[in-house]
C-alpha positions as CSV (number, residue, x, y, z in Angstrom):
1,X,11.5,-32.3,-0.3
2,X,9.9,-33.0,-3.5
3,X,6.1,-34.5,-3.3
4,X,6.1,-35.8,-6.7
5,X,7.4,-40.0,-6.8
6,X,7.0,-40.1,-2.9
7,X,4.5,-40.9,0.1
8,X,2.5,-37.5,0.5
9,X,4.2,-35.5,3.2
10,X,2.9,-32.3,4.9
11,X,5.0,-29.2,3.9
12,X,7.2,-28.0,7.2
13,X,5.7,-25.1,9.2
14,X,7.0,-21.8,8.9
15,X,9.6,-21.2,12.6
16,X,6.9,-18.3,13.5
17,X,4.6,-20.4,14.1
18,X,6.0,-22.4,16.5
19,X,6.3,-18.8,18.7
20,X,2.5,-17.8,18.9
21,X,0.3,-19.5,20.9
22,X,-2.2,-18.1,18.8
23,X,-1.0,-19.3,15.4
24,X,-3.8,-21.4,13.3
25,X,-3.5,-23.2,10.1
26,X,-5.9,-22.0,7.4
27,X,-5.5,-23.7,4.5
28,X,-4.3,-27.3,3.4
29,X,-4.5,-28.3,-0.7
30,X,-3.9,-31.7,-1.8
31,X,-3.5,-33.6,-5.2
32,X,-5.2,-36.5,-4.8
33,X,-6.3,-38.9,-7.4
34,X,-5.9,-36.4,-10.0
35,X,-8.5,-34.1,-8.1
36,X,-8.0,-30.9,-5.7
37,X,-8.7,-31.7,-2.3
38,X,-8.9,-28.4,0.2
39,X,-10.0,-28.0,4.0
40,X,-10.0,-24.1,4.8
41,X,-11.1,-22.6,8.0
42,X,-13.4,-20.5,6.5
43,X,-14.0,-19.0,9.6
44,X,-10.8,-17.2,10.1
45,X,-12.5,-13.7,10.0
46,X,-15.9,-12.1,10.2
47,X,-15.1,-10.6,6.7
48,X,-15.0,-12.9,3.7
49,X,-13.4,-10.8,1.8
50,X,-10.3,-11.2,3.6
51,X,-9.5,-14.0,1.9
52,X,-8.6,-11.8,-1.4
53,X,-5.9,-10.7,0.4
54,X,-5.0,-14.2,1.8
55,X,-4.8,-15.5,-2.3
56,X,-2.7,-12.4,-3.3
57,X,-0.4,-12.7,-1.2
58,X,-0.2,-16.5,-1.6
59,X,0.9,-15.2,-5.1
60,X,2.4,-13.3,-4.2
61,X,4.8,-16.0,-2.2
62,X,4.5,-18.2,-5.6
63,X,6.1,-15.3,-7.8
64,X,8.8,-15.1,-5.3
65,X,9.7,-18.3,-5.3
66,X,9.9,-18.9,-9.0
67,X,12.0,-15.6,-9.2
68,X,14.5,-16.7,-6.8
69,X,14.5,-20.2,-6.8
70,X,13.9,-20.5,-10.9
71,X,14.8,-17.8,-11.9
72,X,11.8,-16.3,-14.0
73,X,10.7,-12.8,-13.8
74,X,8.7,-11.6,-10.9
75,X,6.3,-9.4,-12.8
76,X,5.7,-12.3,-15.0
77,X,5.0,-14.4,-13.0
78,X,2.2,-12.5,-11.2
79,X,0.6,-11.6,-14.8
80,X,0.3,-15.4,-15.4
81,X,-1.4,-16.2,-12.4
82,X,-3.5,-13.6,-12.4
83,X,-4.4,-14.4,-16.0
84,X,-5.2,-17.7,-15.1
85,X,-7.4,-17.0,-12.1
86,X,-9.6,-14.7,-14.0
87,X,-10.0,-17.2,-16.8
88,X,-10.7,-20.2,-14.1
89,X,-13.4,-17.6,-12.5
90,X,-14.9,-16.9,-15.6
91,X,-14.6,-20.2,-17.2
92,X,-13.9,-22.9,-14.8
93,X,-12.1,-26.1,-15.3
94,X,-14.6,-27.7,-12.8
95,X,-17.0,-27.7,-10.5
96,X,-16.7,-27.3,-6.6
97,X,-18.4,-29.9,-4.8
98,X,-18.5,-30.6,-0.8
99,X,-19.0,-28.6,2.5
100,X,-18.9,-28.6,6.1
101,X,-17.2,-31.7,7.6
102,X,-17.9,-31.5,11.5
């Protein structure tokens, strides 16, 4: 169901999910207000960095989608988002702000 001209709505949860006790939601990303708002359990692993893979295989998941669903090339798709996540890196759009919410 399409988000845009309706009441927010949470996105469904993948059927595996439902099958392991220990399933856990990372990640949620809103567009609110013309802002990002994000709540991450940043404490999903001892390691940091394995949240690099988490975001390339999250665009992994986008590429996919826009080949099959859109029809636009895979390969392409991937070069544009990584294109624009070095730019925001180097460069970014704007700031972070917030922290931990106990």
């Amino acid at each position: 169901m399409p988000l845009f001209g309706k009441k927010p709505a949470e996105l469904i949860v993948p059927p595996a999910v439902n099958s392991d006790p220990g399933a856990r939601e990372l990640v949620r990303v809103w567009s609110a207000h013309g802002q990002q708002h994000v709540t991450i359990a940043a404490d999903a692993w001892d390691d940091p960095a394995t949240w690099g893979i988490v975001l390339v295989d999250l665009a992994r998941h986008v590429a996919n989608f826009y080949d099959s669903e859109r029809g636009m090339d895979r390969d392409a798709v991937l070069f544009r988002i990584r294109t624009l996540f070095e730019a925001e890196w180097d460069s970014p759009t704007s700031g972070v702000t917030g922290g931990a919410i106990k």
